[in-house]
C-alpha atoms as a printed R data frame, in Angstrom:
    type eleno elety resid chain resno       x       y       z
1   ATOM     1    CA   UNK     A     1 -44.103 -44.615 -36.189
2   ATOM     2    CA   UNK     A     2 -46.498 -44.040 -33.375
3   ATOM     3    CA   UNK     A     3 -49.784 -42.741 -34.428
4   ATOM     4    CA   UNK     A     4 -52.270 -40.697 -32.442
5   ATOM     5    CA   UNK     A     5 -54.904 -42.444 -31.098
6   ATOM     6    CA   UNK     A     6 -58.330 -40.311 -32.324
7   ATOM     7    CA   UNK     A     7 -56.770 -40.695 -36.100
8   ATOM     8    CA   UNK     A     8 -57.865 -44.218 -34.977
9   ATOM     9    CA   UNK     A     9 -61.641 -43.160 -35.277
10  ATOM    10    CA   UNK     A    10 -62.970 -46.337 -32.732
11  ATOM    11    CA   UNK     A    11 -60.665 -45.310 -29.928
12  ATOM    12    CA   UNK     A    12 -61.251 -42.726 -27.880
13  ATOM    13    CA   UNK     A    13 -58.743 -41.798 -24.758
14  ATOM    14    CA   UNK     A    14 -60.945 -39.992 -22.460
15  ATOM    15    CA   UNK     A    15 -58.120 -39.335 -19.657
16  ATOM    16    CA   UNK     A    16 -55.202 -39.592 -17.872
17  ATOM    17    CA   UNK     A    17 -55.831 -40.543 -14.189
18  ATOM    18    CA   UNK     A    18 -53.111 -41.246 -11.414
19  ATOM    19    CA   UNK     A    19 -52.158 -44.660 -11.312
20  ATOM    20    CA   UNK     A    20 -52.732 -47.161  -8.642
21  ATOM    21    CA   UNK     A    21 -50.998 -46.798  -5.020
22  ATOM    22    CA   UNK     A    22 -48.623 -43.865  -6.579
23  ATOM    23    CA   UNK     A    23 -47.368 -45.696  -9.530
24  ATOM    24    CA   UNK     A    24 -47.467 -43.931 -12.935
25  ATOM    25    CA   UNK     A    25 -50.602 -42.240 -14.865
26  ATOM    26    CA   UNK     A    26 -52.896 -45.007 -16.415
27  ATOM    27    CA   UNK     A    27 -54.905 -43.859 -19.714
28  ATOM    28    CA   UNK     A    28 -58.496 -44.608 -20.116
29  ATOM    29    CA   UNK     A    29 -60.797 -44.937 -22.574
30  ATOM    30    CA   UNK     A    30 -64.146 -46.255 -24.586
31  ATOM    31    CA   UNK     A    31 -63.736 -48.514 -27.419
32  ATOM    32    CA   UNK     A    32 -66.599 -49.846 -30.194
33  ATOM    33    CA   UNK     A    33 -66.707 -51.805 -32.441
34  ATOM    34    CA   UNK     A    34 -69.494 -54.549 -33.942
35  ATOM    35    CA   UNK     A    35 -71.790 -52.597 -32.388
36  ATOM    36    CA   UNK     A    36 -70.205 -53.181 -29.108
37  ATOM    37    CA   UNK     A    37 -68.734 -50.385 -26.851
38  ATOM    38    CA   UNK     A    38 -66.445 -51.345 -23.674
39  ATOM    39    CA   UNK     A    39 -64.058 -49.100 -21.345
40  ATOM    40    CA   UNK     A    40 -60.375 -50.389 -21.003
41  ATOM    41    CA   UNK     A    41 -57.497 -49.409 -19.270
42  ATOM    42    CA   UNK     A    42 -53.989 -49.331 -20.415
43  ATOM    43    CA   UNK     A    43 -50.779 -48.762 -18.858
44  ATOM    44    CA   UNK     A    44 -47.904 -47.726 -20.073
45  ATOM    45    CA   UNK     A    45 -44.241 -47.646 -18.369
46  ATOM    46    CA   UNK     A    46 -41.845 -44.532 -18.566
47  ATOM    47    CA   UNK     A    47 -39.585 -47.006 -20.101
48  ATOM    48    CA   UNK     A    48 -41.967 -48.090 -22.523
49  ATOM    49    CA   UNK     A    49 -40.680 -45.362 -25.606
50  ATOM    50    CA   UNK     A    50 -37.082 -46.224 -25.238
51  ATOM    51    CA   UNK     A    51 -37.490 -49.688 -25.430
52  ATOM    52    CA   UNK     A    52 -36.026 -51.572 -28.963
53  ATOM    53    CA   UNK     A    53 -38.955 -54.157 -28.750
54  ATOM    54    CA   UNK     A    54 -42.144 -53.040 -27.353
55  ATOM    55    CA   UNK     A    55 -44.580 -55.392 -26.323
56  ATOM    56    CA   UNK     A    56 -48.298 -54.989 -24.952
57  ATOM    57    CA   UNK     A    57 -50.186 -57.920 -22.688
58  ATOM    58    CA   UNK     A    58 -53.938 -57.652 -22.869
59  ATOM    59    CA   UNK     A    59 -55.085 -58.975 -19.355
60  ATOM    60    CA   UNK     A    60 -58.756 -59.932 -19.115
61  ATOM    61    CA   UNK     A    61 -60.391 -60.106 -15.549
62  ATOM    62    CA   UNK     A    62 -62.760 -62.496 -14.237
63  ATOM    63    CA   UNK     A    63 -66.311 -62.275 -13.040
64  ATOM    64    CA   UNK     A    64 -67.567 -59.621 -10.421
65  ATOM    65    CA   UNK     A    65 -64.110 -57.562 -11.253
66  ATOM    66    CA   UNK     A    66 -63.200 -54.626 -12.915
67  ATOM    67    CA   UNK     A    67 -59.891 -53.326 -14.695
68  ATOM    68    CA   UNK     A    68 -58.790 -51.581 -11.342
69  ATOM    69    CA   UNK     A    69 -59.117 -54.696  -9.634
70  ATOM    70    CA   UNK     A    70 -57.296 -57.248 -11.476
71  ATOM    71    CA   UNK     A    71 -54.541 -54.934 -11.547
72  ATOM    72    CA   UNK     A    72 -54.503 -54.239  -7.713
73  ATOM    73    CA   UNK     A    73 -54.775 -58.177  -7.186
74  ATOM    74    CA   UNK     A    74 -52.327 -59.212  -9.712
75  ATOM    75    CA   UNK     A    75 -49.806 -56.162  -9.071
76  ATOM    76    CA   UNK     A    76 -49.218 -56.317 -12.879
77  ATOM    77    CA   UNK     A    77 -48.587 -52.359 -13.701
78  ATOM    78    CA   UNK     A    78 -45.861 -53.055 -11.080
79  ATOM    79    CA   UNK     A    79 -43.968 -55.924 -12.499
80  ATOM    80    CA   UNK     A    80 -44.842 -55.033 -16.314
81  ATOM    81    CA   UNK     A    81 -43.141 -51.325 -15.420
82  ATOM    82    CA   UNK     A    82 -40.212 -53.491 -14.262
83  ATOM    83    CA   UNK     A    83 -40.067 -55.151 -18.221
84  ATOM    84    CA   UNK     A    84 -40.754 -52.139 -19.858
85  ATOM    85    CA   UNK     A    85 -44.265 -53.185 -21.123
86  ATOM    86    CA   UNK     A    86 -47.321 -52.013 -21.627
87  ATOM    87    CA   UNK     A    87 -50.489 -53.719 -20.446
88  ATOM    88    CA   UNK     A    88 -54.480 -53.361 -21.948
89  ATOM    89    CA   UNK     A    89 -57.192 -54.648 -19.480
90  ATOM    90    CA   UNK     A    90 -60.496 -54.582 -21.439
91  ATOM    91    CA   UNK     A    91 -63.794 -54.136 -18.889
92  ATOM    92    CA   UNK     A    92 -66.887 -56.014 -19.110
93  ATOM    93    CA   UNK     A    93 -70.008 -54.691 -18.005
94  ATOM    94    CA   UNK     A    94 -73.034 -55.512 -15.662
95  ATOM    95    CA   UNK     A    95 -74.528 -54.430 -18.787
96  ATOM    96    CA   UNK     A    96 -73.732 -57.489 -20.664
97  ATOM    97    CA   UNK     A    97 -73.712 -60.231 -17.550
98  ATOM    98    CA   UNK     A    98 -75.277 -59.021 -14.619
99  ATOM    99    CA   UNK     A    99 -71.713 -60.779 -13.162
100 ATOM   100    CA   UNK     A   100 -69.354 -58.844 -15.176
101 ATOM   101    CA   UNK     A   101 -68.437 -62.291 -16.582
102 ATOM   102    CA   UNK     A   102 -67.105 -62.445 -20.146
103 ATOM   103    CA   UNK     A   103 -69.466 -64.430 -22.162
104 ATOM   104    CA   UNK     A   104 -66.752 -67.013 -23.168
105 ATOM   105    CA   UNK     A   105 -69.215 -69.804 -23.839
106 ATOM   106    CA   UNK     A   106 -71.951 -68.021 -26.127
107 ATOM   107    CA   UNK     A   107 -71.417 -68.328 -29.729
108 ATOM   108    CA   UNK     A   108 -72.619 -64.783 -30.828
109 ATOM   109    CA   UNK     A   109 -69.029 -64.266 -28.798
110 ATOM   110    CA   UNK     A   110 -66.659 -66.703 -29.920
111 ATOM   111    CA   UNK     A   111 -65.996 -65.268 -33.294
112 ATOM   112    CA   UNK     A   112 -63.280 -63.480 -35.468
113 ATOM   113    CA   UNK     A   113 -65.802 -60.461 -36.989
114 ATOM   114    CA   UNK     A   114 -68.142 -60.069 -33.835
115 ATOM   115    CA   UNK     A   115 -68.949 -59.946 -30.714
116 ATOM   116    CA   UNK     A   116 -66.573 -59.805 -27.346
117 ATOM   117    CA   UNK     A   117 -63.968 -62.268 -28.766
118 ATOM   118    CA   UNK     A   118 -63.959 -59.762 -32.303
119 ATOM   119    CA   UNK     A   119 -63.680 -56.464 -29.965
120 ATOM   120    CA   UNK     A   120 -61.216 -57.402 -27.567
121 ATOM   121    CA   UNK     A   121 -58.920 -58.837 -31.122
122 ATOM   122    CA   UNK     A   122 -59.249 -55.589 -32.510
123 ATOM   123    CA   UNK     A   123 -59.576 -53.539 -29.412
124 ATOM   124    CA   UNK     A   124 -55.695 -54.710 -28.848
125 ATOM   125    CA   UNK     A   125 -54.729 -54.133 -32.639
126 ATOM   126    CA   UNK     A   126 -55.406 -50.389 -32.331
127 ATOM   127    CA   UNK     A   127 -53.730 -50.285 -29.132
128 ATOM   128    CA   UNK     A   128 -50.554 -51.581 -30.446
129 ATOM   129    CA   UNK     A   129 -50.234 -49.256 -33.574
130 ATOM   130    CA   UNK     A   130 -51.281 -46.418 -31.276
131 ATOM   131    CA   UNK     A   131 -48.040 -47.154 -29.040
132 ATOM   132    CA   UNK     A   132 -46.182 -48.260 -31.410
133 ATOM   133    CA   UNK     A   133 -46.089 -51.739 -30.232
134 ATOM   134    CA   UNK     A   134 -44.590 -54.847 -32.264
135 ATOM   135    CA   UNK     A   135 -47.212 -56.302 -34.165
136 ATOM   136    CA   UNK     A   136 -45.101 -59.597 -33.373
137 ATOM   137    CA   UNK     A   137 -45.188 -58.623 -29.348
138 ATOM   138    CA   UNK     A   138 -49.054 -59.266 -28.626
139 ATOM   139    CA   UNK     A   139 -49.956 -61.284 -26.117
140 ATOM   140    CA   UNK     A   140 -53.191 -61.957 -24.062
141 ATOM   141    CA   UNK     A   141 -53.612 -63.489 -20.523
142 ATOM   142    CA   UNK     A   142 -56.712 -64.216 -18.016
143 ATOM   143    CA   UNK     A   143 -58.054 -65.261 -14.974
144 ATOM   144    CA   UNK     A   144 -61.262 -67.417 -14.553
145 ATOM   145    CA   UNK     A   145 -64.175 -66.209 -17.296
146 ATOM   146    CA   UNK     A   146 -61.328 -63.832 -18.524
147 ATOM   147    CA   UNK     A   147 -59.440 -66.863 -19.183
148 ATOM   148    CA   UNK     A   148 -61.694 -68.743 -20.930
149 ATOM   149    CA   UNK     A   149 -62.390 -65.497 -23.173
150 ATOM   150    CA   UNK     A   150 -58.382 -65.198 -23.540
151 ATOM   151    CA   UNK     A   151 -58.079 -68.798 -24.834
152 ATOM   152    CA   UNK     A   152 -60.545 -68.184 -27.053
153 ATOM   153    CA   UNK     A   153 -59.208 -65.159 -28.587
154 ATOM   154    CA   UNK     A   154 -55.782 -66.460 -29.176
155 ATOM   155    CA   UNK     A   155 -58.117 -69.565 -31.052
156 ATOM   156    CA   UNK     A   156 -59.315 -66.843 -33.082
157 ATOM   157    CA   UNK     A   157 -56.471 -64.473 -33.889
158 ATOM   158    CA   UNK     A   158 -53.698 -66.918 -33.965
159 ATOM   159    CA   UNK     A   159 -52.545 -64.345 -36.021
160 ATOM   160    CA   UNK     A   160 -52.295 -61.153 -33.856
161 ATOM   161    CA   UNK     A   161 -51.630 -62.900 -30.448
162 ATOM   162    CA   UNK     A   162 -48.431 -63.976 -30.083
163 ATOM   163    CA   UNK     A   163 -48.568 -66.378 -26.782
164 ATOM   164    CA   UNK     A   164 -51.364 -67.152 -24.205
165 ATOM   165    CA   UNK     A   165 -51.432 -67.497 -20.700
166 ATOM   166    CA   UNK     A   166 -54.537 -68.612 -18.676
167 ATOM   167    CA   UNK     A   167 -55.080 -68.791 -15.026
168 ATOM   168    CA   UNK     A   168 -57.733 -70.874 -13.215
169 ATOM   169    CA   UNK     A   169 -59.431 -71.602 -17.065
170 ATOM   170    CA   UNK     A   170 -60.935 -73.855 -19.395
171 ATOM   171    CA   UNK     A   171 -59.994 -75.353 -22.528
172 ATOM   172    CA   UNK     A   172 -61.054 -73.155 -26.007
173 ATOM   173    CA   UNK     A   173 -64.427 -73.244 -27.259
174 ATOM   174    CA   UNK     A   174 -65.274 -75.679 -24.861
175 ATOM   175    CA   UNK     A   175 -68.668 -74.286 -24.609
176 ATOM   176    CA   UNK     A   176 -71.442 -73.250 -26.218
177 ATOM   177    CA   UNK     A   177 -74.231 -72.728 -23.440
178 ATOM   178    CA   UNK     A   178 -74.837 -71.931 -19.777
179 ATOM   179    CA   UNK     A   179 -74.982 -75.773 -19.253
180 ATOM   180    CA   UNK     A   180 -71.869 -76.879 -21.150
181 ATOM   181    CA   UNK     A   181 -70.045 -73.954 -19.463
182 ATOM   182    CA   UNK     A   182 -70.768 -75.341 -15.656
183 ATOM   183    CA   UNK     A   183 -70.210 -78.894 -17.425
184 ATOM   184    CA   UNK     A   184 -66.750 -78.036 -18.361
185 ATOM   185    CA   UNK     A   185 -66.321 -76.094 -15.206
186 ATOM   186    CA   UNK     A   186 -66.945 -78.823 -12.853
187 ATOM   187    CA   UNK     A   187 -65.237 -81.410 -14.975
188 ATOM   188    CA   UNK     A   188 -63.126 -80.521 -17.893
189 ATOM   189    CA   UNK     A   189 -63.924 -82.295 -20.818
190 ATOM   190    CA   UNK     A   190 -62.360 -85.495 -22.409
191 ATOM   191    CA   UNK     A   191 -62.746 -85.493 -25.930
192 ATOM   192    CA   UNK     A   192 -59.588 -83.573 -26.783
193 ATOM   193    CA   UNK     A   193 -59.927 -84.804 -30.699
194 ATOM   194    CA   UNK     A   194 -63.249 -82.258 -30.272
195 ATOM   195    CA   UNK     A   195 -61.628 -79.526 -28.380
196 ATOM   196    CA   UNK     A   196 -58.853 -79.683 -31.376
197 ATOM   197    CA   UNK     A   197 -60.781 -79.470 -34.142
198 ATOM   198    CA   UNK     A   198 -62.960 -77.025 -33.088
199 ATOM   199    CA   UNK     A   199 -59.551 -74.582 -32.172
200 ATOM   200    CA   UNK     A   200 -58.415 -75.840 -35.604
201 ATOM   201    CA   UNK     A   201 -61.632 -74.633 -37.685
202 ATOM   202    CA   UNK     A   202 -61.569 -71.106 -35.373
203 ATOM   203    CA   UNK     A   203 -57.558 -70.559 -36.587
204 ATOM   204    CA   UNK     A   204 -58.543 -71.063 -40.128
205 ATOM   205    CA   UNK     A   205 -56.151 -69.724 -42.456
206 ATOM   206    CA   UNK     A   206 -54.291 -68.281 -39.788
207 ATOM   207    CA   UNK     A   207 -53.457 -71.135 -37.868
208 ATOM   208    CA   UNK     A   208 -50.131 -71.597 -36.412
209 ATOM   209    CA   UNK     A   209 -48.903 -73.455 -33.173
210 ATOM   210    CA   UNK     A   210 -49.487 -71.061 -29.973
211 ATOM   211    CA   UNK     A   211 -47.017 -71.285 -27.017
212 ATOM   212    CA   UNK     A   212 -49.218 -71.548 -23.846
213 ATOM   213    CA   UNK     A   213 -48.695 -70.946 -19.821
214 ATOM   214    CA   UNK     A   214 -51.682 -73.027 -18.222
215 ATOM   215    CA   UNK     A   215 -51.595 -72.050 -14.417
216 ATOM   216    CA   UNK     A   216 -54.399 -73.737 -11.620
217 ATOM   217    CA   UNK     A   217 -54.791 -74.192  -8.199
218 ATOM   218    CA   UNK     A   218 -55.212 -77.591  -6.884
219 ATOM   219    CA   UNK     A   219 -57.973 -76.895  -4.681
220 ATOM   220    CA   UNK     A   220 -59.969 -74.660  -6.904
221 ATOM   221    CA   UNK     A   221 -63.804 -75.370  -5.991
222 ATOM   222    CA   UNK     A   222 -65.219 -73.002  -8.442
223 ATOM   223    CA   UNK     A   223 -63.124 -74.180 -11.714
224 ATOM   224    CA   UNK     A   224 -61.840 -78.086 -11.398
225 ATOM   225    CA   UNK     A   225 -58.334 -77.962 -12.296
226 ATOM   226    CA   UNK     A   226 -59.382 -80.810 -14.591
227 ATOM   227    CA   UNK     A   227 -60.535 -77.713 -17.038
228 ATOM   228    CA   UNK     A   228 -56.982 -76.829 -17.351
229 ATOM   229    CA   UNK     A   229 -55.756 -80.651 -18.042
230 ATOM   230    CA   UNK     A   230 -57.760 -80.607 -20.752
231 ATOM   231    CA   UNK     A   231 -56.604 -77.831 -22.136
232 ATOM   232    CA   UNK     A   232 -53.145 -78.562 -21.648
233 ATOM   233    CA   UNK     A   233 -54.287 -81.755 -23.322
234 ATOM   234    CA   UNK     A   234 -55.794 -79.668 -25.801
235 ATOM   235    CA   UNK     A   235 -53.421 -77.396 -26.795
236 ATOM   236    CA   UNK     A   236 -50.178 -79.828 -26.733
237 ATOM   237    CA   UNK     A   237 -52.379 -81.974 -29.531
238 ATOM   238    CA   UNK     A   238 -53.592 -78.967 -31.457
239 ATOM   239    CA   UNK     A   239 -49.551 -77.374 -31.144
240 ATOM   240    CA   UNK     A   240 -48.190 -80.605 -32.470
241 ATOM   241    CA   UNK     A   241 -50.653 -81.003 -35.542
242 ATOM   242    CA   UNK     A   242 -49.370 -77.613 -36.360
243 ATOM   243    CA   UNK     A   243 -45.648 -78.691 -36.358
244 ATOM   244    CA   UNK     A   244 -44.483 -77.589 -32.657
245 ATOM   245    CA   UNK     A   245 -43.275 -79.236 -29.882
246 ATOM   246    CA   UNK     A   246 -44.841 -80.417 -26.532
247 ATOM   247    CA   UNK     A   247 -42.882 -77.844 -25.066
248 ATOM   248    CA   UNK     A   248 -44.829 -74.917 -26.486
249 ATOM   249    CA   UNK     A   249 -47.420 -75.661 -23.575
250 ATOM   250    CA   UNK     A   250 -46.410 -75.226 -20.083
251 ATOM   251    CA   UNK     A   251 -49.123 -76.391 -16.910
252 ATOM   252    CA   UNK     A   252 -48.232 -75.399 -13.521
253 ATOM   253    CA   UNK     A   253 -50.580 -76.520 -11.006
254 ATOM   254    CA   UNK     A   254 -50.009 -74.566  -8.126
255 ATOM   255    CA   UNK     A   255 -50.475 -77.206  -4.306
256 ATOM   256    CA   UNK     A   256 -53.166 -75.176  -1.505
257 ATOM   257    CA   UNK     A   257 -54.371 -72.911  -3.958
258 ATOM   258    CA   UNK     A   258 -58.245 -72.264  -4.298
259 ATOM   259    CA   UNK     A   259 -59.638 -70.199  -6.815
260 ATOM   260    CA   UNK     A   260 -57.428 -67.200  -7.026
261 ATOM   261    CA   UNK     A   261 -54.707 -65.426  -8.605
262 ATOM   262    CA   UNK     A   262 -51.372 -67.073  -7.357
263 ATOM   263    CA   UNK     A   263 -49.311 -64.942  -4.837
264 ATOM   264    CA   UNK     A   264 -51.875 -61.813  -5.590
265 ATOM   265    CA   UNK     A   265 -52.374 -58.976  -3.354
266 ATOM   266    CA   UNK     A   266 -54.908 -58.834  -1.087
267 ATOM   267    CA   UNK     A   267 -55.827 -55.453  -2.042
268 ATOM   268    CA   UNK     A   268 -57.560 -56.900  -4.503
269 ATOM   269    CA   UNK     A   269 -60.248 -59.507  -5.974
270 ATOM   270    CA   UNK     A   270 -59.359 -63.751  -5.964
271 ATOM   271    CA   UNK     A   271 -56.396 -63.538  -4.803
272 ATOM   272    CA   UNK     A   272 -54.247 -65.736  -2.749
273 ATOM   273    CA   UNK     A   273 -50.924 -63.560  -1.756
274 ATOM   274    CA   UNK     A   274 -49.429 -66.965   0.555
275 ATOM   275    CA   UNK     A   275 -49.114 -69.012  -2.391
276 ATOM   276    CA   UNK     A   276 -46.424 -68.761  -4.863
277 ATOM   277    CA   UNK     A   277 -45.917 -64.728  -7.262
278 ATOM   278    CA   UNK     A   278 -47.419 -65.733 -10.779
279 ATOM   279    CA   UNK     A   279 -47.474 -62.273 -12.657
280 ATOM   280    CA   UNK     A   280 -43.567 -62.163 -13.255
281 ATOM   281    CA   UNK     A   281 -43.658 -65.827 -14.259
282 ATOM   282    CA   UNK     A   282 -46.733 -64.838 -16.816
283 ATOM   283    CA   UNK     A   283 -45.462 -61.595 -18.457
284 ATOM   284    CA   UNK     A   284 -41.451 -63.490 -18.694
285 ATOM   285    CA   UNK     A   285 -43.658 -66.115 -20.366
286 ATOM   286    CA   UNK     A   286 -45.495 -63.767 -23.140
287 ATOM   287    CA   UNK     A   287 -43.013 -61.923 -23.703
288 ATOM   288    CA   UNK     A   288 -39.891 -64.296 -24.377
289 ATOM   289    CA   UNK     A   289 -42.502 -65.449 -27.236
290 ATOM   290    CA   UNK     A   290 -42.862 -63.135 -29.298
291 ATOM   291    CA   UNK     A   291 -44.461 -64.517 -33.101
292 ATOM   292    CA   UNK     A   292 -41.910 -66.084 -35.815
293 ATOM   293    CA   UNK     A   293 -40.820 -63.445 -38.486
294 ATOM   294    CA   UNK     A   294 -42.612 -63.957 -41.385
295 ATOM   295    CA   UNK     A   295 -46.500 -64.328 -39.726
């Protein structure tokens, strides 16, 4: 049964604006929690009530963007109206990193009951019982810093994200600095047995295998696409102590492409529109995973 949002007490819709280029209305709204307050953006599809399995993608942008932004350069209220699904893109602000950058590698914000990893988990809880959403249709994607926050998250809440997708990212709690950050940025990291035990201890009782999309661009200056061989490396070892198959985790790196969002429009933000459309292949991905009955 859908349930209205204010009953909610930590969300608060503060309006209905007109969507992007003409498309449909786009709700907005403040959200706190922790002790934490952030604005998101959510979109939802006319054909979002009458569909039998309702599924939401949390998108998380990158540094120096906004919600607007991502979804201009990714095009993703287009293609998720096309599926029938709705889409939540938390904002970060100057406030917190004078970038906009989600603080993916600082501990206070890599965990389950604070912090931005804790607030964007629960952020997207409430969203789903407000719309309505199958609990077991959750998913979360990024690009850049918003990746690295999104593979966190799905470390964290095995349990309320279904599937993950990350573009141009690094591998899950790879970091715990400014230093390890550009370390891990510049050069992946090799010591996958680390990488899985640390994604192992942040699942906890809640851990399960994750099915993964890892996208990069082969010429990406700003993140190495080593970052995203070792987390495919990563996640493939992690998935497999967990009972899954190799197949669960899917890289894709993309030939020519620098550090932007594959076949994006130029309207927007790190994007590269000559190289090959990504945001179909990403919300197929999430959404043809939806979590085992039973979780």
């Amino acid at each position: 049964m859908k349930r209205n949002l204010l009953a909610l007490g930590a969300l608060l819709i503060m309006a209905t604006t007109s969507g992007l280029e003409g498309q449909e209305p786009v709700r907005r709204g403040q959200f706190t929690y922790g002790g934490l307050t952030r604005a998101f953006r959510v979109s939802v599809p006319t054909t979002f009530q009458s569909s039998d399995h309702r599924s939401l993608v949390v998108l998380l942008h990158g540094c120096t963007q906004d919600a607007d932004d991502v979804a201009r350069g990714t095009r993703i209220d287009v293609r998720a109206a096309e599926m029938g699904v709705a889409v939540l893109m938390p904002e970060q602000p100057a406030t917190a990193h004078p970038q906009r950058c989600w603080n993916w590698y600082d501990p206070k914000h890599m965990q389950r009951d604070s912090g931005e990893a804790a607030l964007i988990g629960e952020l997207a809880r409430v969203t789903a019982d407000s719309l309505g959403v199958d609990p077991r249709r959750v998913s979360i994607v990024g690009l850049s810093a918003g990746a690295a926050m999104a593979v966190n998250v799905a470390a964290l809440f095995p349990d309320r994200f279904a599937a993950v997708a990350t573009h141009s990212g690094v591998p899950a709690l790879a970091a715990e600095n400014v230093g390890e950050a550009l370390a891990v940025m510049r050069a992946g990291r090799d010591d996958v047995a680390g990488l899985v035990a640390r994604a192992r201890a942040a699942m906890g009782a809640h851990a399960r295998p994750v099915p993964i999309l890892i996208i990069h661009g082969a010429k990406d200056a700003v993140v190495s696409v080593l970052a995203s061989h070792a987390l495919a490396a990563q996640w493939e070892a992690l998935n497999r102590s967990l009972g899954a198959p190799a197949s669960w985790v899917t890289l894709r790196i993309i030939p020519d492409l620098g550090h932007a969002w594959s076949g994006g429009d130029a309207a927007g933000s790190y994007t590269d529109p000559a190289t090959p459309e990504v945001t179909t292949e990403v919300l197929r991905f999430l959404i043809a995973h939806p979590m085992p009955s039973g979780r």
